[in-house]
LOBAVEX-28376 format. One line per 3 residues: number of its first residue (from 1); their letters; for each residue x, y, z of N, C-alpha, C. Coordinates in Angstrom, 2 decimals, always signed. Example, Ala and Ser with C-alpha at 12.3 -4.5 7.8 and 13.67 -1.06 7.14 Angstrom:
2
1) AS) +13.19/-5.69/+7.80/+12.30/-4.50/+7.80/+13.20/-3.30/+7.80  +12.85/-2.25/+7.08/+13.67/-1.06/+7.14/+12.90/+0.03/+7.87 .
***
This chain:
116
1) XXX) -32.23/-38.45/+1.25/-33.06/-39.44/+1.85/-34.38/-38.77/+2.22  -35.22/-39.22/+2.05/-36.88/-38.68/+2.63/-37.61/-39.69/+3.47  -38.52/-38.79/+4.32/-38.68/-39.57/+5.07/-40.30/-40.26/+4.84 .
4) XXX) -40.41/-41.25/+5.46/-41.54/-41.92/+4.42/-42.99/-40.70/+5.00  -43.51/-40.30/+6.18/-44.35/-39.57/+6.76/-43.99/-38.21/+6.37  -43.13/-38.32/+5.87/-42.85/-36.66/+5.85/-42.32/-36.78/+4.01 .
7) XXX) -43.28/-36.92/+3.26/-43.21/-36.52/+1.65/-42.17/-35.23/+1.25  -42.85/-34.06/+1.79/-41.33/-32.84/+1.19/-40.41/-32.52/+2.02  -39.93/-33.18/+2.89/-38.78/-32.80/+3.56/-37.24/-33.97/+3.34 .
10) XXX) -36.09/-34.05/+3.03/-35.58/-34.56/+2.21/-34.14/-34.36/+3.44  -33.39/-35.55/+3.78/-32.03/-34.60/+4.42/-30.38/-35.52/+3.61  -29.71/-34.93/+3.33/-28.06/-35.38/+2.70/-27.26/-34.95/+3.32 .
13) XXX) -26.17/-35.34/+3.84/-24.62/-35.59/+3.98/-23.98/-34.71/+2.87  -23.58/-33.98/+2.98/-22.67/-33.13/+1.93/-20.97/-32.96/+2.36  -19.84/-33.08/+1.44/-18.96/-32.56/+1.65/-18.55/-31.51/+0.45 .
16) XXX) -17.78/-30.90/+0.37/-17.63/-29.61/-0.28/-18.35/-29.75/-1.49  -20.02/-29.08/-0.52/-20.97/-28.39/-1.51/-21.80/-30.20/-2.31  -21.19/-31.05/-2.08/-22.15/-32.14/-2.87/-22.29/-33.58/-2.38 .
19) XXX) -23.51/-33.83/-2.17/-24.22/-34.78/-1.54/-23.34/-36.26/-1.59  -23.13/-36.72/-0.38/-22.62/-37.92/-0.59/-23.53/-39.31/-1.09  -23.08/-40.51/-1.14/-23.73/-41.84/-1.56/-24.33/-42.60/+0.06 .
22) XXX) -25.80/-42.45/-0.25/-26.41/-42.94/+1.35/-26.49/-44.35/+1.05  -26.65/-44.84/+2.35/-27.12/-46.56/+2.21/-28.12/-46.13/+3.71  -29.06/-46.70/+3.24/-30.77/-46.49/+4.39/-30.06/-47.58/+4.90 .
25) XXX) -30.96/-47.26/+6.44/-30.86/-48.21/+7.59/-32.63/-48.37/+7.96  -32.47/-49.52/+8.37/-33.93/-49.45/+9.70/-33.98/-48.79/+10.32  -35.33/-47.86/+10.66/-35.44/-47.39/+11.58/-36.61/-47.88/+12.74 .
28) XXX) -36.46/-47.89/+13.58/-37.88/-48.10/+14.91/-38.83/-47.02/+14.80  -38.01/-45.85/+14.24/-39.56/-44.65/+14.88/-39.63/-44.21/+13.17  -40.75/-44.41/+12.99/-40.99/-43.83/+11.18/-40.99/-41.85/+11.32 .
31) XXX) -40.82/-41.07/+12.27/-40.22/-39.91/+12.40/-39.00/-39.58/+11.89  -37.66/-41.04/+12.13/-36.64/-40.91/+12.18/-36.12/-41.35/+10.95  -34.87/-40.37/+10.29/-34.45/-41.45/+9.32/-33.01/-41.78/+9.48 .
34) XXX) -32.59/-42.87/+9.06/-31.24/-43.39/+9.63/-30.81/-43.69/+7.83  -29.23/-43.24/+8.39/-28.78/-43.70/+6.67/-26.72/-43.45/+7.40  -26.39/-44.35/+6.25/-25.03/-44.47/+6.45/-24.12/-43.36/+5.65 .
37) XXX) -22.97/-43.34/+5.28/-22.71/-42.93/+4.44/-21.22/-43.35/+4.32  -20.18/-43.35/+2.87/-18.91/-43.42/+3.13/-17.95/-42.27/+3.59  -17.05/-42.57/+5.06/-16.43/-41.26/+5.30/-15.56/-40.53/+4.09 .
40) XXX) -14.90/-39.58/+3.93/-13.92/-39.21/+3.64/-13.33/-38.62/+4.34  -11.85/-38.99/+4.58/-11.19/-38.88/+5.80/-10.71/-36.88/+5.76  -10.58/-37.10/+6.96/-10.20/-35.65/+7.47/-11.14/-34.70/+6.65 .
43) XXX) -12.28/-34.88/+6.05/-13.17/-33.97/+5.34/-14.29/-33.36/+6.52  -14.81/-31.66/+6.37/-15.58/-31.60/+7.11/-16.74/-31.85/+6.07  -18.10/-31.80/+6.70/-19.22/-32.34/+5.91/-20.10/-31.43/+6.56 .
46) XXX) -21.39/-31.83/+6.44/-22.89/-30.54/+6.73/-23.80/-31.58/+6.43  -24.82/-31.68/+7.16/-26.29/-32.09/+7.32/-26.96/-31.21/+6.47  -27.10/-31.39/+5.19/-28.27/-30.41/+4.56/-29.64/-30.71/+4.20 .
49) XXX) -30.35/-30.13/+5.15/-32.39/-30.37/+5.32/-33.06/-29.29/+4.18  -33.70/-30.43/+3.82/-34.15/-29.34/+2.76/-36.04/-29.71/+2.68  -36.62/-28.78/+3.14/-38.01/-28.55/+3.59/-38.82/-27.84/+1.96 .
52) XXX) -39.41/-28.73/+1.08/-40.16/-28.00/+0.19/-41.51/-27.15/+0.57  -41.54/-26.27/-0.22/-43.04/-25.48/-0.46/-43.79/-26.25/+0.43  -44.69/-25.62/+1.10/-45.96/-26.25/+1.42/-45.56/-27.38/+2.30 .
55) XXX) -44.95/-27.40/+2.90/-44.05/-28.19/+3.71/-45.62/-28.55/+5.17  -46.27/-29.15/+5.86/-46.70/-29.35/+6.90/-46.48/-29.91/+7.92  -45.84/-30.23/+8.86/-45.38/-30.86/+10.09/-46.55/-30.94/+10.94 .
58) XXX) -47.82/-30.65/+10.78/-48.83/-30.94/+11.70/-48.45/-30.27/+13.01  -48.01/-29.20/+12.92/-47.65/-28.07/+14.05/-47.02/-26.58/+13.84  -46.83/-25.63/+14.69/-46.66/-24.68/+14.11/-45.00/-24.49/+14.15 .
61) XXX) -44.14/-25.43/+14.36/-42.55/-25.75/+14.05/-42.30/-27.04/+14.35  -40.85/-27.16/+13.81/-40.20/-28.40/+13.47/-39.05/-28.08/+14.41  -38.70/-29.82/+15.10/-37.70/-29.80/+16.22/-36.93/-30.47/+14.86 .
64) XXX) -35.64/-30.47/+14.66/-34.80/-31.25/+14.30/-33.69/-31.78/+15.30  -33.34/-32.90/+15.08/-32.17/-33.26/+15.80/-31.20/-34.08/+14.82  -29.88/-33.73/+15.40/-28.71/-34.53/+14.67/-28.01/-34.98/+15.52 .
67) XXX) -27.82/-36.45/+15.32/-26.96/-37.59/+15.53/-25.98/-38.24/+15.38  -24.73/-38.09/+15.71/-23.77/-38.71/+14.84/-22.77/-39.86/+15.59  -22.69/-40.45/+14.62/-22.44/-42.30/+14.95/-23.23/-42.62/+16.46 .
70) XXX) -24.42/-42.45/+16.39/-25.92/-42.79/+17.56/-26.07/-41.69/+18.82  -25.27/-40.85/+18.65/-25.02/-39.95/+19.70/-25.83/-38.14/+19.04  -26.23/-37.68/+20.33/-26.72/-36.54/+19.99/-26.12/-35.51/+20.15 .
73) XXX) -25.96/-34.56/+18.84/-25.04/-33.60/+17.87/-25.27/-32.21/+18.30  -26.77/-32.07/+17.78/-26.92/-30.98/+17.58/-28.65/-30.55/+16.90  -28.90/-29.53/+16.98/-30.67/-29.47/+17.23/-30.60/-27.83/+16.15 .
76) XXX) -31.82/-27.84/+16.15/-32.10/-26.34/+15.37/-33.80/-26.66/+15.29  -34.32/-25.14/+15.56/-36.03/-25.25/+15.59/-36.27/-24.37/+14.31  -37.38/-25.19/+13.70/-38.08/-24.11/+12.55/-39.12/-23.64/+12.62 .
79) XXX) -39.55/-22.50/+12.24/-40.56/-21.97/+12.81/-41.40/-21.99/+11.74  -42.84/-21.67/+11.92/-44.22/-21.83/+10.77/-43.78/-21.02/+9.76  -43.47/-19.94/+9.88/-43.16/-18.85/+8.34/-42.37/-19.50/+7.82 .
82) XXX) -40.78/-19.87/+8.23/-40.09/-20.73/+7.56/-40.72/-22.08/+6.72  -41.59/-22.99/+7.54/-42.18/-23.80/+6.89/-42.60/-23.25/+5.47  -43.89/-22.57/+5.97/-44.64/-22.44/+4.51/-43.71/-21.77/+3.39 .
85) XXX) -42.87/-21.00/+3.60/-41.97/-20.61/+2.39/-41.15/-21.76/+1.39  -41.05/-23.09/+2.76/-39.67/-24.10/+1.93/-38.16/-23.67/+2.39  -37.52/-24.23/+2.62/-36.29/-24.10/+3.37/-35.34/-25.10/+3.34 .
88) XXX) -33.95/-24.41/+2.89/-32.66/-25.21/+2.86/-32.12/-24.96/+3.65  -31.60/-25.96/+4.87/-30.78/-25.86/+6.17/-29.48/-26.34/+6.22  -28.48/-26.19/+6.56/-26.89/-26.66/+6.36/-26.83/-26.58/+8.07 .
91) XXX) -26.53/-27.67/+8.60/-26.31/-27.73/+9.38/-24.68/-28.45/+9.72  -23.67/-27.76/+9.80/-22.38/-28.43/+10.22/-21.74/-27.88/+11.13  -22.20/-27.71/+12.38/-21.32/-27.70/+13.48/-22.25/-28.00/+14.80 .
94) XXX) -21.10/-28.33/+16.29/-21.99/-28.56/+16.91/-21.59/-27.59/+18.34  -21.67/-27.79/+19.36/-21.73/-26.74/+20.51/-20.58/-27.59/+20.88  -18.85/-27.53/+21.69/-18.32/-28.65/+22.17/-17.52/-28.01/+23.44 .
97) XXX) -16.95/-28.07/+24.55/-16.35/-27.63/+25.72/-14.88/-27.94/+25.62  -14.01/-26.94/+25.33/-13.06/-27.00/+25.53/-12.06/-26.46/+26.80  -11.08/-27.19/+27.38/-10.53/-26.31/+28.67/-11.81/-25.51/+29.50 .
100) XXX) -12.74/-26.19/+29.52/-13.65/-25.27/+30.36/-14.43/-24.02/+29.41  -14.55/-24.08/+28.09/-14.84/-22.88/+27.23/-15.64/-23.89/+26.12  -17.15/-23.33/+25.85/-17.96/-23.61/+24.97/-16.75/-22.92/+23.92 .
103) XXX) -17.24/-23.54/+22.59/-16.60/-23.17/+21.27/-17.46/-23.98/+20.24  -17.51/-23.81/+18.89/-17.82/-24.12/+18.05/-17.08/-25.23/+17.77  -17.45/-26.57/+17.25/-16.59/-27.42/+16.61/-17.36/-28.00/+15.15 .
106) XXX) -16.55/-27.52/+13.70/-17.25/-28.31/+12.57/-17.46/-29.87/+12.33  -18.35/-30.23/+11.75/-18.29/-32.00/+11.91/-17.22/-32.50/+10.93  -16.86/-33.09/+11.27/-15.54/-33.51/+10.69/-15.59/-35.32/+10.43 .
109) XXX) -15.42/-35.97/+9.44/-14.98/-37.24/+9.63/-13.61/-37.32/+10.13  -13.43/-38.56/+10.63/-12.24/-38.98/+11.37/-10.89/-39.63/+9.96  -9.76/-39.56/+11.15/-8.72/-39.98/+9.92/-8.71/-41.04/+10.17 .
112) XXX) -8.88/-42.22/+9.01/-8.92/-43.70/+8.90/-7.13/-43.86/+8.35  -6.48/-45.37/+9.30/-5.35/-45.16/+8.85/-5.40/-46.65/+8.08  -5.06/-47.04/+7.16/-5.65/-48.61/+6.64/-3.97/-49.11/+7.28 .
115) XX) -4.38/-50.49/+7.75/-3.28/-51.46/+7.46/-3.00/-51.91/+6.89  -1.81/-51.67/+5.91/-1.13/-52.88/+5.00/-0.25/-53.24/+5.32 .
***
């Protein structure tokens, strides 16, 4: 998906290693891009940002943020050298508190159980 203000910067949903099927949403802030995707159950997945050559953000780094089902995930800053080189980001995990103990948790879709 790309975002309409932002020409070379591009972001996908991946599960092992390959981009899933998006469906765009509306968005309110043309910064933001919103897109759906189909789960696959119990699969983990990765946010992969991918920043071309010559990349400009009209500053000297990029805030990213990640969202998942409207809730906030998880963040990562890029810095100007990174910019101008072009940059592929995988982003799949987020910060989560367990028993009182930060830990790593991968993003994971949920297990869907169908009724028949």
């Amino acid at each position: 998906m790309r975002i309409a203000r932002l020409p070379k910067a591009s972001v996908a949903v991946h599960v092992n290693g390959r981009a899933l099927q998006e469906y765009e949403a509306e968005s309110e802030d043309p910064m933001t891009a919103t897109s759906y995707v189909e789960t696959v159950n119990g699969a983990e997945f990765s946010v992969v940002l991918k920043l071309d050559r010559g990349f400009r953000p009209g500053d000297k780094s990029l805030a990213v943020n990640v969202s998942l089902d409207g809730s906030p995930a998880t963040g990562l800053l890029i810095r100007e050298n990174e910019l101008k080189m072009g940059i592929t980001q995988s982003i799949n995990k987020m910060v989560d508190e367990v028993d009182g103990v930060s830990c790593y948790r991968m993003f994971t879709f949920a297990q869907h159980k169908s009724s028949n």
